[in-house]
TIVOLO-791805 format. One record per residue (C-alpha): residue number from 0; residue in one letter; x, y, z. Coordinates in steps of 0.2 Angstrom, whole numbers. Layout:
BEGIN
R    n  res     c1     c2     c3
R  NUM    a      X      Y      Z
...
end
This chain:
BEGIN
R    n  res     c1     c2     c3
R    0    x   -110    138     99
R    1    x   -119    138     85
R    2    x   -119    123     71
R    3    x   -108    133     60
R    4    x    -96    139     76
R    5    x    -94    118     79
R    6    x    -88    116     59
R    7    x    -74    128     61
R    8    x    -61    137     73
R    9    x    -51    151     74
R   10    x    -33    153     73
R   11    x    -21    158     88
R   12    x    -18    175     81
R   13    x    -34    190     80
R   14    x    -35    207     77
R   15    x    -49    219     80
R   16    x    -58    224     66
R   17    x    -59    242     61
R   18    x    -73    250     61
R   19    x    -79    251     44
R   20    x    -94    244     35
R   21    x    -92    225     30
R   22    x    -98    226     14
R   23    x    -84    239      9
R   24    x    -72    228     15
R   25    x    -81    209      4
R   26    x    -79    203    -10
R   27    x    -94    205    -21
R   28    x    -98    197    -35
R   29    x   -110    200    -49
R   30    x   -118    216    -37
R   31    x   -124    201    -27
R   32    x   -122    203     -8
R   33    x   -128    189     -1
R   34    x   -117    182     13
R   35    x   -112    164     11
R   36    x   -110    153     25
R   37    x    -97    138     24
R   38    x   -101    126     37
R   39    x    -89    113     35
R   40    x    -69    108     35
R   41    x    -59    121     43
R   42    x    -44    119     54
R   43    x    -35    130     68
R   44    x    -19    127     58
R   45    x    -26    135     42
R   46    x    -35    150     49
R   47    x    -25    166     53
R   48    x    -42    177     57
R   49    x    -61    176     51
R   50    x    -73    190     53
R   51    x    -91    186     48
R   52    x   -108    190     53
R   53    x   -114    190     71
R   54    x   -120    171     74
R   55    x   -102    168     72
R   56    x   -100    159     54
R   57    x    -88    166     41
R   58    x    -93    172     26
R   59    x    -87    173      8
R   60    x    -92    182     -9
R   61    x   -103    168    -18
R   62    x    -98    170    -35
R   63    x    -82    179    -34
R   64    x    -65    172    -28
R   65    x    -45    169    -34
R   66    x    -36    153    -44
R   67    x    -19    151    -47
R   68    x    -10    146    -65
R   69    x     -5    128    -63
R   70    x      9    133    -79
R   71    x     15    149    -70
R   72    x     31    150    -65
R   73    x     37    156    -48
R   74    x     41    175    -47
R   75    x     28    177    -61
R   76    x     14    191    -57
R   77    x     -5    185    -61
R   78    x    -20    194    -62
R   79    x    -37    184    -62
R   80    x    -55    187    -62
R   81    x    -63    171    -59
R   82    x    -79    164    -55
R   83    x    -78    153    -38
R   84    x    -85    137    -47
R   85    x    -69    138    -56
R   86    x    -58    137    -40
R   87    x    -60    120    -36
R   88    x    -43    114    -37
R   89    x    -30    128    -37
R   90    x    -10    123    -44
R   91    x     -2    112    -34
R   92    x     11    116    -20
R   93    x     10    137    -21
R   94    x     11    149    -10
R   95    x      5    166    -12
R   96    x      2    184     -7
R   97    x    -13    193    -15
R   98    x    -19    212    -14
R   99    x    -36    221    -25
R  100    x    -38    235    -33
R  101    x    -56    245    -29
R  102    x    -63    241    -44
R  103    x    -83    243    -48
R  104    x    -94    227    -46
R  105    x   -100    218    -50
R  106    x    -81    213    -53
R  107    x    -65    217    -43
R  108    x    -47    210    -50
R  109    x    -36    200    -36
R  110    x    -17    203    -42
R  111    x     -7    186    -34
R  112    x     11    183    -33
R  113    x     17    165    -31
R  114    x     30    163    -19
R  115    x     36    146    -14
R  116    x     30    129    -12
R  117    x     16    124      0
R  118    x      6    109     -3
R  119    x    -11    118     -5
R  120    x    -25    108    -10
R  121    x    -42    118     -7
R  122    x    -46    134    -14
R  123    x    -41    151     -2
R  124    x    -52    165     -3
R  125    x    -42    182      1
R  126    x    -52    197      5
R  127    x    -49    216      2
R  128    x    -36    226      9
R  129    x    -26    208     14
R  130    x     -9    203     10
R  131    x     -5    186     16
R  132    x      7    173     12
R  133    x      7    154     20
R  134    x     20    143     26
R  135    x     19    125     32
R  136    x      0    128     33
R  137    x     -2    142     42
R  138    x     -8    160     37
R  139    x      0    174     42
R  140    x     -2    191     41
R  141    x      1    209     37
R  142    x     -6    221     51
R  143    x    -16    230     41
R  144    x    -25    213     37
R  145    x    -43    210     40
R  146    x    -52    198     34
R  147    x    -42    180     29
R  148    x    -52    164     27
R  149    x    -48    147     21
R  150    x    -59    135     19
R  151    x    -55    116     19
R  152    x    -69    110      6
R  153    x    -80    120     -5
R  154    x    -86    106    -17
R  155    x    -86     93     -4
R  156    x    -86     90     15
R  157    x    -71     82     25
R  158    x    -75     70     38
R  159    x    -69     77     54
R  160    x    -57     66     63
R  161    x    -51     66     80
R  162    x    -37     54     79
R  163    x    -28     42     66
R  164    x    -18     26     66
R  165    x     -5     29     53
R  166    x      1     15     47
R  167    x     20     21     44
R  168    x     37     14     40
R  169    x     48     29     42
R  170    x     48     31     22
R  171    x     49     45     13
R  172    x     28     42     10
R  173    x     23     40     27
R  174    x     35     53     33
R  175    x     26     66     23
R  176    x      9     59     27
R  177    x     10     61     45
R  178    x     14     80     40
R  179    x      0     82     26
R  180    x    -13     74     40
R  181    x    -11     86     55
R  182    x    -12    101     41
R  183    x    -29     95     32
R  184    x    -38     85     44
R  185    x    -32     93     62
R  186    x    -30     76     67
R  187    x    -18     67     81
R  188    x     -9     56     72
R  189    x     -3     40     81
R  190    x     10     31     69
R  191    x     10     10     69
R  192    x     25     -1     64
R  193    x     20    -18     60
R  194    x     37    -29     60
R  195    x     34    -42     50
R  196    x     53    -45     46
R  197    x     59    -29     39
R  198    x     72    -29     46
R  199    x     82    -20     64
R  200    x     89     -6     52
R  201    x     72     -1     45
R  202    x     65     -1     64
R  203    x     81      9     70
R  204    x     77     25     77
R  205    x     56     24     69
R  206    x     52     32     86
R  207    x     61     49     82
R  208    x     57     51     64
R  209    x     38     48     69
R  210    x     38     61     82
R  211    x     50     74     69
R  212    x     36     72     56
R  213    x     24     77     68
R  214    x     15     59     76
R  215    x     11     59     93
R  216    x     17     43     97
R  217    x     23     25     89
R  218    x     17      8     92
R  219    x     25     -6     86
R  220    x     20    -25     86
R  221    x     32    -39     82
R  222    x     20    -47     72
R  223    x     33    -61     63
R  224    x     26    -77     71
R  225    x      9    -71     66
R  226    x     13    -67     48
R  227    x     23    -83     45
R  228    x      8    -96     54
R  229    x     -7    -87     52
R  230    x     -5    -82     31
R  231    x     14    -86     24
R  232    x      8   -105     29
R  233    x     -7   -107     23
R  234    x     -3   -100      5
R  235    x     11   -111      6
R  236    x      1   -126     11
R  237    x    -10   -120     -5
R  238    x      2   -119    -17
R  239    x     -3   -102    -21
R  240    x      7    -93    -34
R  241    x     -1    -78    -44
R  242    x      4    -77    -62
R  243    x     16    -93    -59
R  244    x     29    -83    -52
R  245    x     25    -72    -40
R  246    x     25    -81    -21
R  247    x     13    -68    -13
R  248    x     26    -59     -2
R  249    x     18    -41      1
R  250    x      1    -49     -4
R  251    x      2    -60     12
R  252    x      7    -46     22
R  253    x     -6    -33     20
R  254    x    -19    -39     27
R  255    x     -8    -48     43
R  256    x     -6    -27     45
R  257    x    -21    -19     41
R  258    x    -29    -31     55
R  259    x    -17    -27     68
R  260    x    -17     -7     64
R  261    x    -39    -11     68
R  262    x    -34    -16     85
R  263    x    -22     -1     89
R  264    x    -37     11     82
R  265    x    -49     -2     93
R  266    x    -35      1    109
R  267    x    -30     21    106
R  268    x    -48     25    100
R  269    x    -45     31     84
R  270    x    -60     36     74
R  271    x    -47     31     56
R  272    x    -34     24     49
R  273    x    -24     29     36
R  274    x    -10     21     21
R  275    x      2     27     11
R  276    x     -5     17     -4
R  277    x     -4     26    -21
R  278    x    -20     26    -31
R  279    x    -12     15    -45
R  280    x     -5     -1    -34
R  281    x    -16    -15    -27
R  282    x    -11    -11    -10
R  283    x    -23      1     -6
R  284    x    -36    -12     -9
R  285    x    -29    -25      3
R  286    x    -29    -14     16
R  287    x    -46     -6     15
R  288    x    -55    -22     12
R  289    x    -47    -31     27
R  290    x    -53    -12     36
R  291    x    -70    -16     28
R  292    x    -69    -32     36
R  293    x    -64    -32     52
R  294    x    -71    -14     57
R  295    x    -84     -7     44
R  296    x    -86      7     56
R  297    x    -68     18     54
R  298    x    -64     29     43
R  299    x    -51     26     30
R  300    x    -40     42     23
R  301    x    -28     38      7
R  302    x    -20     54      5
R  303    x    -10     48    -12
R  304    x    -28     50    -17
R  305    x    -31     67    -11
R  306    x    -16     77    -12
R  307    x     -9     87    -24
R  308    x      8     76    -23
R  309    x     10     69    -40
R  310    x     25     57    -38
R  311    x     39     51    -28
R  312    x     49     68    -31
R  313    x     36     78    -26
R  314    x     36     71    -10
R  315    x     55     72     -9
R  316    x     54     89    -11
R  317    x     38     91      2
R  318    x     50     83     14
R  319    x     65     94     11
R  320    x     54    110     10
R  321    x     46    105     30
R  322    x     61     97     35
R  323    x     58     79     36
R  324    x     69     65     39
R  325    x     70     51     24
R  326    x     82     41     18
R  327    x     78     45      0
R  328    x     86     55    -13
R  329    x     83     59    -29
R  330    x     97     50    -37
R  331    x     90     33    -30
R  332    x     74     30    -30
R  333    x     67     13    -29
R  334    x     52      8    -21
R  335    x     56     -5     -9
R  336    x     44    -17      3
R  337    x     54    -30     14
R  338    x     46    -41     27
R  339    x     52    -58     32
R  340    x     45    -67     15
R  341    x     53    -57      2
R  342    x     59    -38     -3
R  343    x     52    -29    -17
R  344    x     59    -19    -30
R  345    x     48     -7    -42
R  346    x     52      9    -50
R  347    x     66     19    -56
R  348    x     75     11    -72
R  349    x     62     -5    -69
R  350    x     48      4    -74
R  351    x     55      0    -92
R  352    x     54    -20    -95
R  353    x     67    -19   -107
R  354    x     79    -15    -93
R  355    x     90    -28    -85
R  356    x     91    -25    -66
R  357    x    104    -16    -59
R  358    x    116    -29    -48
R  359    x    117    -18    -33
R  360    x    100    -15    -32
R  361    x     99    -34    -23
R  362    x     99    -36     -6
R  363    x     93    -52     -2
R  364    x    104    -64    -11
R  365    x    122    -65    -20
R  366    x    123    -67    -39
R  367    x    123    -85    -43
R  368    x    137    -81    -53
R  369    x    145    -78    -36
R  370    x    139    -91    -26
R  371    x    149   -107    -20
R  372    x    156   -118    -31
R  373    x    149   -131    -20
R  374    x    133   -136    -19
R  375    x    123   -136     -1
R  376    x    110   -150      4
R  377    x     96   -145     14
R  378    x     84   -160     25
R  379    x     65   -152     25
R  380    x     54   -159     37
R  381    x     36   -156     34
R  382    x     20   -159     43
R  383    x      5   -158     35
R  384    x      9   -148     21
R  385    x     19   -136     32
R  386    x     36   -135     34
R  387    x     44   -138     54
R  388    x     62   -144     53
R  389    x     79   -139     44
R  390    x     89   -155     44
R  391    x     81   -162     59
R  392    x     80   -148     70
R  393    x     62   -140     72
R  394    x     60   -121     74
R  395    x     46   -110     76
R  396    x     38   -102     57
R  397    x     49    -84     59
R  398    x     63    -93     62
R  399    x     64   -106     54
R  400    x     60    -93     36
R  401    x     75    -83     45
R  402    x     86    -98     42
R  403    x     82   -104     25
R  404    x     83    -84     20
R  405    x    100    -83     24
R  406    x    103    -99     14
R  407    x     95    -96      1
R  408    x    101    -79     -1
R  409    x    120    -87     -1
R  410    x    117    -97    -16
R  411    x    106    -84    -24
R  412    x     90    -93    -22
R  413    x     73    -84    -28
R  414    x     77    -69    -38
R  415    x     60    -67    -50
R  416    x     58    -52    -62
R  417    x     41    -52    -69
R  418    x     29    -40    -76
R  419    x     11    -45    -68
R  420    x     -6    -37    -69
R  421    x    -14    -27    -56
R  422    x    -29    -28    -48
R  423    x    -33     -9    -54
R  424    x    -31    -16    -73
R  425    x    -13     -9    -78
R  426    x      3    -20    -81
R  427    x     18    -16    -67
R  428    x     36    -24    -70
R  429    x     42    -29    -54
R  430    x     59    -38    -46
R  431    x     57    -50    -31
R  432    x     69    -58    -19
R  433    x     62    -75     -9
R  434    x     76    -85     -5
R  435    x     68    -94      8
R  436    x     50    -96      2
R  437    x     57   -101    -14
R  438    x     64   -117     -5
R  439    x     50   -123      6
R  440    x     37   -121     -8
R  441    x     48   -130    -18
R  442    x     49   -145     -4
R  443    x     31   -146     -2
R  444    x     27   -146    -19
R  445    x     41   -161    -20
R  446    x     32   -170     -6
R  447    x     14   -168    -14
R  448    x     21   -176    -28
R  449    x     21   -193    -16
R  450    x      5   -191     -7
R  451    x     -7   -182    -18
R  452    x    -17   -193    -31
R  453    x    -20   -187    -49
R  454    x    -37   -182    -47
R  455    x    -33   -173    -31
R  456    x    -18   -164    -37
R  457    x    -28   -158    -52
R  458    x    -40   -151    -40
R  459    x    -30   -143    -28
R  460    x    -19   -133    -43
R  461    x    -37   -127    -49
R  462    x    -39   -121    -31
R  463    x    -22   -114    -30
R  464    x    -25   -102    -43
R  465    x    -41    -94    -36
R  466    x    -33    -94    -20
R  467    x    -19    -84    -26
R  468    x    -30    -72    -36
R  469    x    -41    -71    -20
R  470    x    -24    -66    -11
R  471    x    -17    -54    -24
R  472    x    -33    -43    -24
R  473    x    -35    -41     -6
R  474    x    -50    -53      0
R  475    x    -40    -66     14
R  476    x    -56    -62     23
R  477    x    -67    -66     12
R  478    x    -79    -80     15
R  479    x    -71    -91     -2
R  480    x    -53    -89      2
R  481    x    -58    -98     20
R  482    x    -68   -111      9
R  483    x    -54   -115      2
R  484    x    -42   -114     14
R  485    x    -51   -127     23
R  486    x    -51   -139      7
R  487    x    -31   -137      8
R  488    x    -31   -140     26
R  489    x    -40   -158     26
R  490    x    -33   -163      6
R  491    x    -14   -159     13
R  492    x    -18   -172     30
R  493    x     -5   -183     22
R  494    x      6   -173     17
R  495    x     20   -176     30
R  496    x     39   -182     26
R  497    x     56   -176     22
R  498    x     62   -170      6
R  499    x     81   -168      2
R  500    x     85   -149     -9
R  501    x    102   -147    -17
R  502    x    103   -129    -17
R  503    x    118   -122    -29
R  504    x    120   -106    -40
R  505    x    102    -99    -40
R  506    x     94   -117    -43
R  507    x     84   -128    -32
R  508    x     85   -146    -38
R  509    x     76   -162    -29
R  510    x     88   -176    -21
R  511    x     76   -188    -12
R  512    x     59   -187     -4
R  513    x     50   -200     10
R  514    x     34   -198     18
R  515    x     25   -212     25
R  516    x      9   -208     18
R  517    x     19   -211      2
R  518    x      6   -216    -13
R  519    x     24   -222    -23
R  520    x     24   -244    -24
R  521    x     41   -249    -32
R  522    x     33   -265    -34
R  523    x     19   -259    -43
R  524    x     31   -245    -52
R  525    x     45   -257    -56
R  526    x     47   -260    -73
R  527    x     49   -279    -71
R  528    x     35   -291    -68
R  529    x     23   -289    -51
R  530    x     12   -297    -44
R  531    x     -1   -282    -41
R  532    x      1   -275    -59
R  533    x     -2   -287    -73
R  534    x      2   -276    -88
R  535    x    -10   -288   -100
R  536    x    -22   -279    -90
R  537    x    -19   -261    -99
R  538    x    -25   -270   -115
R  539    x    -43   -269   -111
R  540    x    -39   -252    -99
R  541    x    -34   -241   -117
R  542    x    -49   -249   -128
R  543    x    -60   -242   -114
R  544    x    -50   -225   -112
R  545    x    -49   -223   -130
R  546    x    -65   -228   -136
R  547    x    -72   -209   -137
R  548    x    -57   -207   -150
R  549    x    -62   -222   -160
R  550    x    -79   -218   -159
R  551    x    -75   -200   -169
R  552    x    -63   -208   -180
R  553    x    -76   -221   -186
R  554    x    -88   -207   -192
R  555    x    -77   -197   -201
R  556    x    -73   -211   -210
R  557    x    -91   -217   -212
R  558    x    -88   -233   -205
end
């Protein structure tokens, strides 16, 4: 087999080719007959039959070729003369059929008819005296037909790939990527579910949809321990919040994902993974740099930066077109990400800030409008800046969040609308529901507030906020975030207690707080006379403290 034979394969359907010259049967272009070689890309499930010269590589006209009218509309006939640098990208989702007319070189006129939708990204090169048409990937055609070549990349090579861990939810995105995969890279695909607290209906039937779409098989990981000890914990314990709002659900989740998708590729040998991150979010970077990080050695494929798929409708209609499952429709779409932490909303009427939110689109938490009239208290026991107990009973992290989730959401706890700015540079407007995170960063901050000195406090918010921002952009491996994840490990030692919530119609309020590390001295805060504090001391404490400002003031006053 030659080096070009190994680049490329043939389909499951030949013909003999009749016995005519080859070069009556090329296209030419500008009288040049030089036979061209493309030596990388193709794919069985692309190629109907390939004739070329005898050491076996498929040949096409170097300067002659066919593109489509992104405008045109379907039914309408085209004729085109193009050269083949101007078929790089042809429109997006056509299929057609093409015939050509004998026309003298050096030109030769290739009449297309468009005639329905098939994502098509790379350019298709249709030879003389062929009439073919493609559906879900495939070519087919005519028997008169001769010579049909498609070639997977003409200004760029594809890595080839032998198999790929998907990491798939079942969506409408990752449905179609398990599809859009098998067709363009050849691939196996091997689909991953992560549950990090999604939920048993977003689990429910994932095996059958993942094999409909065309995986080969699904792993899933309960991974909800993991997520809530190993990276909900330690933001909490940092107080991270990004742009004083937003408590890191999906941020936190990312990368607890990506790194368990590197040890199914690591246990299925897959040579990639893959995400169904658009090119415009910030998850795309989270998972990638925690790929980066963990396995610099696979291969990553983003297809929402690759296909011709220019939104969520597109895909719907991809879906429909190849028949598979989602639970989308066009009437509702809202891009949704739910794990144990928090649930998402983006898209759809949001994408305009002057919108309220819709009040059926919660799912997490009543309207506090219609939450008890009575107010519910809630005992927090915390140990080391973490939380372990819910009125004196200790539960392990998944299920002690489990249990503050569905009372929080009762009371309508942790609804957050908020327009933030991505890591890719634009502004997104999105709704959060985090009942339960809302209350336990709420009780360790309360506790801090006891056993944190001044100095410390200051320190550790100035920390909190690049510890967020690390978070937010994808880096929990990175070197800096461990740094200071190991400053808020020894600085929250002390933080241990109780603290008393009142939850009631959306807010959280403080009723008591103890620890025994407690820094508070009611007889040194008392307002009547101790014997630690002597308040005639402050006298000479403020001329100190102020004497900078005195200083300032007696030269602009010349004294």
């Amino acid at each position: 087999m030659t080096d070009c034979e190994s680049a490329w394969e043939l389909g499951e359907e030949r013909r003999e080719p009749k016995k005519r010259e080859r070069e009556d049967q090329r296209i030419r272009g500008d009288g040049d007959e030089e036979e061209v070689s493309i030596k990388s890309g193709w794919r069985s499930s692309q190629i109907s039959e390939v004739d070329g010269p005898s050491d076996g590589c498929p040949t096409v006209a170097p300067h002659v070729s066919v593109s489509l009218n992104p405008f045109a509309y379907f039914g309408q006939r085209t004729s085109i003369t193009a050269p083949i640098s101007s078929l790089i990208t042809p429109a997006p989702g056509i299929t057609f059929s093409a015939s050509s007319s004998p026309l003298p070189s050096p030109f030769r006129t290739l009449h297309l008819h468009q005639k329905a939708v098939c994502c098509l990204k790379k350019p298709h090169i249709l030879e003389l005296e062929t009439s073919s048409s493609m559906s879900s990937g495939r070519i087919s055609t005519t028997p008169t037909s001769r010579h049909t070549v498609v070639p997977k990349a003409l200004g760029g090579d594809k890595d080839k790939l032998n198999k790929v861990v998907l990491a798939y939810s079942g969506g409408l995105d990752t449905s179609v990527i398990v599809r859009w995969l098998r067709e363009n890279y050849g691939c196996e695909v091997v689909c991953f579910t992560a549950d990090v607290g999604q939920g048993e209906m977003e689990l429910e039937g994932l095996e059958k949809k993942a094999k409909e779409s065309g995986g080969s098989q699904l792993i899933v990981k309960d991974l909800k321990e993991e997520f809530v000890k190993d990276f909900i914990y330690p933001c909490l314990r940092a107080g991270a919040i990004y742009e004083r709002k937003y408590l890191l659900g999906t941020s936190m989740a990312r990368p607890c994902i990506a790194k368990a998708m590197v040890d199914v590729a690591r246990q299925v040998g897959a040579d990639a993974v893959a995400h169904g991150c658009t090119g415009k979010g910030n998850d795309q970077v989270r998972f990638e740099l925690t790929f980066f990080a963990l396995d610099p050695e696979l291969k990553v494929v983003a297809p929402w930066r690759e296909w011709d798929i220019t939104g969520r409708e597109d895909a719907i209609e991809f879906a429909k077109k190849h028949n598979i499952p989602v639970p989308v429709t066009k009437k509702s779409i809202y891009s949704r990400d739910r794990n144990l932490f928090h649930l998402s909303h983006e898209g759809d009427r949001l994408e305009d800030p002057a919108n309220e939110p819709e009040e059926g689109m919660y799912m997490m938490t009543v309207n506090p409008v219609d939450a008890p009239n009575q107010p519910e208290y809630l005992d927090i026991g915390i140990a080391k800046g973490i939380p372990v107990s819910i009125n004196g009973k200790e539960l392990s992290p998944a299920s002690l969040l489990s249990e503050l989730n569905a009372i929080g959401g009762k009371h309508g706890i942790g609804r957050i609308d908020m327009v933030e700015n991505r890591l890719v540079g634009m502004k997104s407007r999105g709704v959060y529901e985090t009942p339960g995170g809302t209350i336990m960063n709420f009780a360790v901050r309360e506790l801090e507030s006891l056993t944190l000195d001044r100095e410390t406090m200051q320190v550790k918010d100035t920390f909190a906020l690049k510890y967020a921002d690390l978070v937010y952009s994808g880096r929990w491996y990175d070197p800096l975030r461990e740094s200071i994840d190991a400053f808020m490990e020894k600085i929250t030692e002390k933080t241990t207690g109780s603290v008393r919530v009142k939850l009631y119609k959306g807010s959280v309020t403080v009723a008591s707080r103890t620890s025994p590390y407690s820094l508070y001295r009611e007889d040194i805060s008392s307002f009547e006379n101790g014997q630690i504090y002597n308040q005639g001391d402050a006298e000479g404490f403020i001329r100190l403290y102020g004497l900078p400002t005195r200083v300032r003031a007696m030269l602009e006053k010349g004294i």
